[in-house]
C-alpha positions in Angstrom: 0.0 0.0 0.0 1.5 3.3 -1.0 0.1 6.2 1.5 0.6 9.7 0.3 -0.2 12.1 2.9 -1.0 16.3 4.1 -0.4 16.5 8.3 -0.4 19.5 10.7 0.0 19.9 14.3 -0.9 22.1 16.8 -1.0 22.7 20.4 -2.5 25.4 23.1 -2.1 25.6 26.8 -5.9 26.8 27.2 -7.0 29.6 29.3 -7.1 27.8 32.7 -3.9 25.8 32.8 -0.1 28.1 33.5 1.8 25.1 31.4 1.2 22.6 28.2 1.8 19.2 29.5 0.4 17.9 26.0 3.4 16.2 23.7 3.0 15.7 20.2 5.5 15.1 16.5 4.4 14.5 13.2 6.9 12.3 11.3 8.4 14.5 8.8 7.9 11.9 6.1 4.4 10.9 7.1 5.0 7.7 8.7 4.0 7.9 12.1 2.2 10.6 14.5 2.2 10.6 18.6 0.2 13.1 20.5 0.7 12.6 24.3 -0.7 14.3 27.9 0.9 14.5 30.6 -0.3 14.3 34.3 1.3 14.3 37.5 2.1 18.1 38.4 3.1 20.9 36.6 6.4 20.0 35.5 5.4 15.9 36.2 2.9 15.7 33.3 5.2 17.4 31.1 7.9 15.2 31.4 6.0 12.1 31.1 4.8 13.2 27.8 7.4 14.7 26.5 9.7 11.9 27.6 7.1 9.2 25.8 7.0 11.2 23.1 10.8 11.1 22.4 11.4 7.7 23.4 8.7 6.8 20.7 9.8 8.9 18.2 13.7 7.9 18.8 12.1 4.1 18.6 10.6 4.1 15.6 13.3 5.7 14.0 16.3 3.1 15.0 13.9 0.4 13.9 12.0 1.2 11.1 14.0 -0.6 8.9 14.1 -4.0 11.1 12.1 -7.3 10.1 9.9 -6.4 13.4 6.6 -6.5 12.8 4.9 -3.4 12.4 2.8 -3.9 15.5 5.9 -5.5 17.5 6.9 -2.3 16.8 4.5 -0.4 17.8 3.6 -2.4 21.0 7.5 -2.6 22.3 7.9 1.7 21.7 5.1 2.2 24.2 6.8 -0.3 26.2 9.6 1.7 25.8 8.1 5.0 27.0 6.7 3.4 30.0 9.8 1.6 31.0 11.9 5.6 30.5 9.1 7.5 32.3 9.7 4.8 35.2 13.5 5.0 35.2 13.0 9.3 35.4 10.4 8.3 38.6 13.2 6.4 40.1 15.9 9.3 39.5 13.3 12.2 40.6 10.8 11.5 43.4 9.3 14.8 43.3 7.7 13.4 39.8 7.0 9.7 41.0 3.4 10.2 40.2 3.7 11.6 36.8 2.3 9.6 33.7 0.7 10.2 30.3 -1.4 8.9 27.4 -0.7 8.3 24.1 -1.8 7.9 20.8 -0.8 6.9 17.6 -1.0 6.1 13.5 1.8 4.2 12.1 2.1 3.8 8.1 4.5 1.1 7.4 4.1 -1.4 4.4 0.9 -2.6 3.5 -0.6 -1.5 6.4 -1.7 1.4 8.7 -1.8 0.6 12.5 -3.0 2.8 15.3 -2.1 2.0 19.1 -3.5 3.7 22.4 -3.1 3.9 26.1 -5.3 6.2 28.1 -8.1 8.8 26.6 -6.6 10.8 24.3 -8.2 10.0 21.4 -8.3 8.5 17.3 -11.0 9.8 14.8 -11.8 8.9 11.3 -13.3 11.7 9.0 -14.6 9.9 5.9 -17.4 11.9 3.4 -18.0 14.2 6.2 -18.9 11.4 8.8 -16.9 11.2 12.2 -16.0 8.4 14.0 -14.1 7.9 17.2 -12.0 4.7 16.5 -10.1 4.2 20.3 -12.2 3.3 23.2 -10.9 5.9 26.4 -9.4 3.5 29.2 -11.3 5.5 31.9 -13.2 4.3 35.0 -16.3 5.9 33.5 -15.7 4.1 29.9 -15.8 1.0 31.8 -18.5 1.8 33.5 -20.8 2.7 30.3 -20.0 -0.4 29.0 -20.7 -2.6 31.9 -24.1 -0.8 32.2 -23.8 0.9 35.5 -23.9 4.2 33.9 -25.1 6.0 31.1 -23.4 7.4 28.1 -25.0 11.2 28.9 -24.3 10.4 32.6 -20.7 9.8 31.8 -20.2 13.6 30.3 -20.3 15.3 33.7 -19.3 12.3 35.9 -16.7 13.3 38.4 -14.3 10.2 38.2 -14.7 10.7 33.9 -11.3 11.5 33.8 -9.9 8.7 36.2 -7.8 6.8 33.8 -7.7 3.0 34.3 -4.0 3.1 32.1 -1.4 5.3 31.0 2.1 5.1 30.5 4.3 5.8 33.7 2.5 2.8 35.6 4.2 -0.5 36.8 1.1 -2.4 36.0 0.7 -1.2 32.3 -1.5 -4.2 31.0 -3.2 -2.7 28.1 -2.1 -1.6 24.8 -4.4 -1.2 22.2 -3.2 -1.7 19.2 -4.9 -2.7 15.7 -5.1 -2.2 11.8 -6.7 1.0 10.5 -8.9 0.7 7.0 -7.5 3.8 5.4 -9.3 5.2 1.8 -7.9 8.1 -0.2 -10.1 11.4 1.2 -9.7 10.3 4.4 -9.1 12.7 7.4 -7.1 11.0 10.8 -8.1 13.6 14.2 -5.3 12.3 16.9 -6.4 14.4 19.7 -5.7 15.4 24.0 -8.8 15.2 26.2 -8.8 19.5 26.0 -10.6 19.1 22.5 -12.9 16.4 23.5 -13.9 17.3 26.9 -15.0 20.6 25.6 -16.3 20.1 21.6 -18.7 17.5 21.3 -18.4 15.2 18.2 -21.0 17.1 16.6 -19.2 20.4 16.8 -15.7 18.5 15.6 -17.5 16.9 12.7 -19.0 20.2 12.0 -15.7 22.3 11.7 -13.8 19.2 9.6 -16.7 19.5 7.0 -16.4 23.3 7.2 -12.5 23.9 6.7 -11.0 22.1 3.8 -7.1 23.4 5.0 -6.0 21.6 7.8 -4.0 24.0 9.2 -7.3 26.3 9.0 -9.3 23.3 10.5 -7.1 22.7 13.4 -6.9 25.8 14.6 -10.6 26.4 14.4 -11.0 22.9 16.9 -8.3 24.7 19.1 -9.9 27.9 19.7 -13.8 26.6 19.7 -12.4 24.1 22.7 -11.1 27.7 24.5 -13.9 29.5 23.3 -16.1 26.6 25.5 -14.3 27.0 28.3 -10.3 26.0 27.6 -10.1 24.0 30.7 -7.3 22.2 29.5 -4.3 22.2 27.1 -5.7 21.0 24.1 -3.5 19.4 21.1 -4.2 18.2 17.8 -3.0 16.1 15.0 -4.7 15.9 11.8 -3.6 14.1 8.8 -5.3 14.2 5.0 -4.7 10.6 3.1 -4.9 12.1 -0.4 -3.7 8.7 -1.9 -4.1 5.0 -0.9 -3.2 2.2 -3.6 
């Protein structure tokens, strides 16, 4: 599969929070994008993300070439981040309870993979439809799908942004990683929790269909997250497939 590809980034602090602890790099060749946040403390979170997103990046890079599978690959870079996030715990006690989420595309041979930890997020923009493709790992995701609450009730649930993994935890047990069906036209949102705590998927959907330029569109996500409150630092990723063969 040959993947020819438009990206941009961006990133915002918000109007509540004094630091970014969101992470983020776009491969300059389009092969892979990482957008991470940080928690822990004000310089905890961003260490944890910027330290995954380095260790990932620096990863990838050394290996792309190996005979690794591409989601071996995948898998052992987050494994990677945890493992250097604990190692910087060990070394500086003030940050021990930093961590981070992550989430990623990866275009490598014939297919495109996508892997996640936490509850930043992966959509899919196809012929103006949205859909969220990663499942949050949340206490409150859980709990919507167990049946013990409510989607709606979910939205303004105090523990809904009690992560049930991240990176940065000795106990990291769940990586979710899987293929990605990818068509030419195709929009990839990789996104913090700052964009979807305060646009709802109606609004996002909304401002992809409206702004054609990604660098136009992200920017118009960013500021109608602050212009709803900015509660957060809010990042996003958003890459155009503009040919798939």
């Amino acid at each position: 599969m040959l993947m020819k590809c438009r990206f941009t980034g961006q990133t915002d602090p918000g109007l509540v929070r004094s630091a970014n602890q969101d992470s983020y790099y776009c491969d300059p060749d389009g092969r892979f994008f990482i957008v991470a946040d940080g928690m822990g403390g004000h310089a905890g979170g961003e260490e944890a993300s910027r330290i995954a997103v380095e260790t990932i990046q620096q990863y990838l890079e050394a290996n792309w070439e190996s005979p690794e599978s591409s989601e071996d690959l995948l898998e052992t870079a987050l494994i990677k981040a945890n493992e250097a996030i604990l190692a910087d715990q060990l070394d500086n006690p003030a940050r021990q309870d930093m961590g981070t989420t992550a989430v990623m595309v990866l275009f490598r041979g014939d297919h495109v993979w996508r892997a996640h930890v936490g509850d930043s997020r992966l959509y899919s923009f196809r012929e103006d439809a949205l859909i969220q493709v990663t499942g949050d790992h949340t206490w409150v995701s859980q709990a919507v799908q167990s049946g013990d609450i409510t989607a709606e009730q979910a939205k303004v649930h105090p523990w809904r942004h009690v992560l049930s993994q991240c990176l940065g935890r000795k106990d990291l047990s769940l990586i979710d990683l899987a293929t990605l069906e990818i068509h030419s036209g195709d929009r990839l949102l990789l996104c913090s929790d700052g964009l979807t705590e305060e646009v709802d998927d109606s609004e996002i959907q909304f401002i992809l269909s409206a702004n054609d330029d990604l660098d136009q569109a992200a920017a118009a996500l960013i500021e109608t997250a602050k212009d709803n409150g900015g509660s957060d630092n809010v990042t996003v990723v958003l890459v155009q497939v503009e040919a798939a063969s």
